[in-house]
C-alpha positions as CSV (number, residue, x, y, z in Angstrom):
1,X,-8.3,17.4,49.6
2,X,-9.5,14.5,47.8
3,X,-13.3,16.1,47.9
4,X,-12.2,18.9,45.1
5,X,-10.9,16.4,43.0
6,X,-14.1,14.2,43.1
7,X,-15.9,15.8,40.3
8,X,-13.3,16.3,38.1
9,X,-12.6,12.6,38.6
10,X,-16.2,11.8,37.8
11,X,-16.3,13.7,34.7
12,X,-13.0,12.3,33.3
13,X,-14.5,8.6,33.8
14,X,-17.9,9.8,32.2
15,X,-15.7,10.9,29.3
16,X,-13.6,8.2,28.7
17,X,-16.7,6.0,29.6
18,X,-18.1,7.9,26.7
19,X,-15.5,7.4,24.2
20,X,-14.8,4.0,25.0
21,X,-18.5,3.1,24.4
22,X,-18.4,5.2,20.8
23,X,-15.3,3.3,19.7
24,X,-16.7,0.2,20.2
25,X,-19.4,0.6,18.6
26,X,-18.1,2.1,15.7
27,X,-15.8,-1.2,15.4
28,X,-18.8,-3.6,15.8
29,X,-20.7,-1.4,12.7
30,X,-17.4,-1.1,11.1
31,X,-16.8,-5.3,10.8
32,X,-20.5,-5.5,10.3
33,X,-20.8,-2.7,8.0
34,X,-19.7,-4.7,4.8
35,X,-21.8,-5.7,2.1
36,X,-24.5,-3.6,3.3
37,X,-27.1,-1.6,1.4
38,X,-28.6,1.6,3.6
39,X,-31.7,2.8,2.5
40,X,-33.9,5.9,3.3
41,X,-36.5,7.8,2.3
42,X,-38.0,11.2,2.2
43,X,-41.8,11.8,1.3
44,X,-42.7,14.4,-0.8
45,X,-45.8,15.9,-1.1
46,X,-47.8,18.2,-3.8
47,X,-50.9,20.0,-4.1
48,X,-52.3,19.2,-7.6
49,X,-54.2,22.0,-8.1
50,X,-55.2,24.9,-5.8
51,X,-55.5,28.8,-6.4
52,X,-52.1,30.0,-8.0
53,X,-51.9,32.9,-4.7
54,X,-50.9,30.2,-2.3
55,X,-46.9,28.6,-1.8
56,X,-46.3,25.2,-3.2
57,X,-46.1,24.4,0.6
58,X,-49.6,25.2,1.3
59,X,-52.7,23.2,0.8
60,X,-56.4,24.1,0.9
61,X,-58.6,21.8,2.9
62,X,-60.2,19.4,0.6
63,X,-57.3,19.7,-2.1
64,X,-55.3,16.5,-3.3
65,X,-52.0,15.9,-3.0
66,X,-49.4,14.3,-5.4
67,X,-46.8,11.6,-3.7
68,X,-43.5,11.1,-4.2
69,X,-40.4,9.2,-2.7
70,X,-36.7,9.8,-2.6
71,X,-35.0,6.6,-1.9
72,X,-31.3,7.7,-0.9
73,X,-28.4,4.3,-0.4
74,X,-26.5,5.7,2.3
75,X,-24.5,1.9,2.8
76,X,-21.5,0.6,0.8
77,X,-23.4,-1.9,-1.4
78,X,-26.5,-1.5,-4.0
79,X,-29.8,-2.6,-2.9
80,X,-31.9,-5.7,-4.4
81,X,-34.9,-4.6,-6.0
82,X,-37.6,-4.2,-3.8
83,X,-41.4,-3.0,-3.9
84,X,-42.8,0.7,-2.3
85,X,-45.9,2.2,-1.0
86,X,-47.0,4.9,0.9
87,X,-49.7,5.1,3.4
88,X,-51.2,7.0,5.5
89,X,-51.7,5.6,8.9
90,X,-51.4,6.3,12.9
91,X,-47.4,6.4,13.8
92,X,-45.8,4.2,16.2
93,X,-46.7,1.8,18.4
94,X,-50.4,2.5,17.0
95,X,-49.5,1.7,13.3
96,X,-51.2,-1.7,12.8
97,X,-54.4,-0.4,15.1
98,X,-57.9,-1.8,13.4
99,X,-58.8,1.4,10.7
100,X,-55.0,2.3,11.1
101,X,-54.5,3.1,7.6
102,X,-56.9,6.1,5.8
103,X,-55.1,5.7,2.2
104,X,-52.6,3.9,0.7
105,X,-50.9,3.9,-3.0
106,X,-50.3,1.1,-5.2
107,X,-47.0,-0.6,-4.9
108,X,-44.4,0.7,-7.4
109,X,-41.1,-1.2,-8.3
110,X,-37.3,-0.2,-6.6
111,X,-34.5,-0.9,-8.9
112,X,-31.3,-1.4,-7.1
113,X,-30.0,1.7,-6.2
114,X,-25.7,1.7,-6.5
115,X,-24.3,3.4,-2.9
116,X,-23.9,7.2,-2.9
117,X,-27.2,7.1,-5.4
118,X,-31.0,8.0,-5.1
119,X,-34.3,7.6,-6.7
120,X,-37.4,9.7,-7.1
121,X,-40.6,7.7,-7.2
122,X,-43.9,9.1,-7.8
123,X,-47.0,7.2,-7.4
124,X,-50.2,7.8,-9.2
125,X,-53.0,8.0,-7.1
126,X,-53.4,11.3,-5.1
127,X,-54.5,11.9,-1.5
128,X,-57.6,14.4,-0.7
129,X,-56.8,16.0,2.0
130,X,-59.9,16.3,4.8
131,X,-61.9,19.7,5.8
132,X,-61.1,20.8,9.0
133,X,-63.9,18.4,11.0
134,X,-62.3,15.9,9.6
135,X,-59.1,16.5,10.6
136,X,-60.1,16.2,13.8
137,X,-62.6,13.1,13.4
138,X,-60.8,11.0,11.9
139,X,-57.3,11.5,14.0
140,X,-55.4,13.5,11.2
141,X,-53.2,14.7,13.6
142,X,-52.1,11.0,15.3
143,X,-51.5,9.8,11.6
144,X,-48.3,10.2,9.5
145,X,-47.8,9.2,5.7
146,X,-45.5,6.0,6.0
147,X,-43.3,4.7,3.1
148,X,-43.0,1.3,3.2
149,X,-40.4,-0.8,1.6
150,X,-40.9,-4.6,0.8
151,X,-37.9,-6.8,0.2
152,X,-39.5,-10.6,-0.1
153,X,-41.4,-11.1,3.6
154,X,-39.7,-8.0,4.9
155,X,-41.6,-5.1,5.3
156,X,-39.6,-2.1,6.9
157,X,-41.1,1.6,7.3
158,X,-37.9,3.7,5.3
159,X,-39.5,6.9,6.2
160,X,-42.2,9.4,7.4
161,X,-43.8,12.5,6.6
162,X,-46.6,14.0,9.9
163,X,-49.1,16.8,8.4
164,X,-49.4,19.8,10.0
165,X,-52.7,22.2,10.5
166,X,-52.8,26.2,11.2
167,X,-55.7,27.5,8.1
168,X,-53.9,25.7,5.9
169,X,-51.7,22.3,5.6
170,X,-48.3,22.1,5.6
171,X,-45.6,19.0,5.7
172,X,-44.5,18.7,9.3
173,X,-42.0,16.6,10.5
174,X,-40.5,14.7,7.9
175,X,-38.1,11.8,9.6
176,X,-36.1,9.5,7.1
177,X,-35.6,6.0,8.8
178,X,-32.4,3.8,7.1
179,X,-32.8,0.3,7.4
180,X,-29.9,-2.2,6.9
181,X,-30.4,-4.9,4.4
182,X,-27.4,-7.6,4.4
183,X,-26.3,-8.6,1.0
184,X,-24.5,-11.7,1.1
185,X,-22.0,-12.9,-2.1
């Protein structure tokens, strides 16, 4: 009789297994979680000039692109101000690979952002984007544009933007990475 129950048994210790492991680690973030600014980002991109027929969305091979960055505070503390750029380089593990990085924008300043807030930042040198050989020559595909925050010697990647190809370009995956930043008082 006990062989019915065996499953059930299982899945009730899974569960509470489950739950046990999510409280706890919501009370570790919760005493941790003070005096912390959470920052993300999402890159934008925008053709600069192309035939008005195609979407905003769309880029010709061999067209530029405008860049921009929305810094979002997600924590329960404003950030220190800190420095951004943008490049475009191979994603993880192969980011700091010799001829990793095809392009990158000049560093612009990030005011401290209070929590609940965000920031557009645009930078002011575009990005040509390649013909379709060189796409494929020079690893387009492996390569993602980065944004890069810099806090002192820190350095953290804050978010990511992959480009997609099918006759045109289009923004693929965009993944928004929020890294912690202690603020002590």
């Amino acid at each position: 009789m006990l062989t019915y129950f065996k499953p059930l048994y299982h899945a009730h210790l899974l569960a509470f297994l489950i739950l046990t492991n999510v409280f706890f680690i919501s009370s570790v973030n919760a005493q941790t979680g003070d005096n912390q600014a959470i920052l993300q980002g999402a890159i934008l991109v925008q053709p600069t000039s192309q035939p008005t027929q195609f979407q905003t969305d769309k880029v010709q091979p061999g067209h530029s692109v405008t860049i921009a960055l929305l810094v979002e505070n997600v924590g329960n503390s404003a950030n220190p101000p800190a420095k951004v750029s943008i490049r475009f380089a191979f994603a993880k593990p192969l980011e700091n690979e010799q001829n990793s990085i095809l392009f990158e924008t000049e560093q612009v300043d990030l005011t401290s952002i209070q929590p609940g807030s965000s920031i557009e930042l645009t930078f002011g040198k575009t990005h040509q984007w390649p013909s379709l050989p060189d796409f494929i020559r020079e690893d387009w595909g492996m390569r993602e544009y980065q944004a890069i925050l810099e806090i002192g010697e820190r350095k953290e990647l804050v978010g990511s933007l992959a480009i997609t190809f099918s006759a045109y370009y289009y923004p693929g995956v965009r993944k928004e990475l929020p890294i912690r930043i202690s603020i002590s008082k």
